[in-house]
N, C-alpha and C positions, 0 to 999 in steps of 0.2 A: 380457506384462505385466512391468512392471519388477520389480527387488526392492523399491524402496518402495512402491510400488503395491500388491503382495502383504503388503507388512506392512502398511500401514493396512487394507485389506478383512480382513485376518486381526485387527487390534486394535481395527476397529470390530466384529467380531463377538463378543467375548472381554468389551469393556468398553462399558456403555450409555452412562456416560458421554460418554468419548473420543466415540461415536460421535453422540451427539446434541451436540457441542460442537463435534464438528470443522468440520465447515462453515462455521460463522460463523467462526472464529478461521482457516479456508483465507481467504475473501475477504478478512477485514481484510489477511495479509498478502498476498494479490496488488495491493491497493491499494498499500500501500508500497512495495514491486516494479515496480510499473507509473510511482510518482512521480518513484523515480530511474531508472526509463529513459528516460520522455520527459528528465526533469533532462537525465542524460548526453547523449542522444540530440541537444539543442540545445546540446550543447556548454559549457556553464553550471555550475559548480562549487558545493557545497552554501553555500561561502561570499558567491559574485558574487549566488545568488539567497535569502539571507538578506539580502542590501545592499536589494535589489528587493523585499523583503516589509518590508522599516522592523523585522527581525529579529535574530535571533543564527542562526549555525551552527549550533548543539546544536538548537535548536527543530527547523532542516529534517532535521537527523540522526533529530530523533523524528518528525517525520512521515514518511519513509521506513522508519523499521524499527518504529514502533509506532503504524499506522495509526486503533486503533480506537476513539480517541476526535474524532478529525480534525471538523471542521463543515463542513458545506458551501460554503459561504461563503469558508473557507480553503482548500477545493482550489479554488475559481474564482478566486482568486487566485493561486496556484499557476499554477493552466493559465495566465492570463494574461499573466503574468509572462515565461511562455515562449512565448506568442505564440500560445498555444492554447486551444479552449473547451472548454470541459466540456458532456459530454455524459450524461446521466440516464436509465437506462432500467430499466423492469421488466418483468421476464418473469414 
């Protein structure tokens, strides 16, 4: 197990909060994460695909690093943009 790994199971046991809060606030930012990789991955610059969102730069900056108010709506355009669907699932 890593050393961060150790320390979150150590400070979700310490703190209730942290631990009933973590989860949500982990996927929001694997969504961000995941935005600019496909981004990068299609080779596509935060600026070339704020041009293709009718946006600014700062916006796609906050949809990558501050996922969690993001709409649906706007990641399918997102995915589109880059020539990709979105895909919706619940476990």
């Amino acid at each position: 197990m890593s050393d961060l790994k150790k320390y979150i199971a150590a400070r979700k046991e310490k703190d209730e909060d942290f631990a009933l809060n973590f989860n949500e606030g982990y996927q929001v930012f694997k969504i961000g994460v995941m935005l600019k990789e496909v981004r990068e991955a299609a080779g596509i610059t935060q600026e070339e695909l704020a041009i293709r969102l009718s946006t600014k730069k700062s916006a796609i900056s906050r949809m990558e690093n501050h996922a969690e108010d993001i709409k649906l709506s706007t990641l399918e355009k997102f995915a589109s943009s880059l020539g990709k669907s979105l895909d919706v699932r619940i476990y």
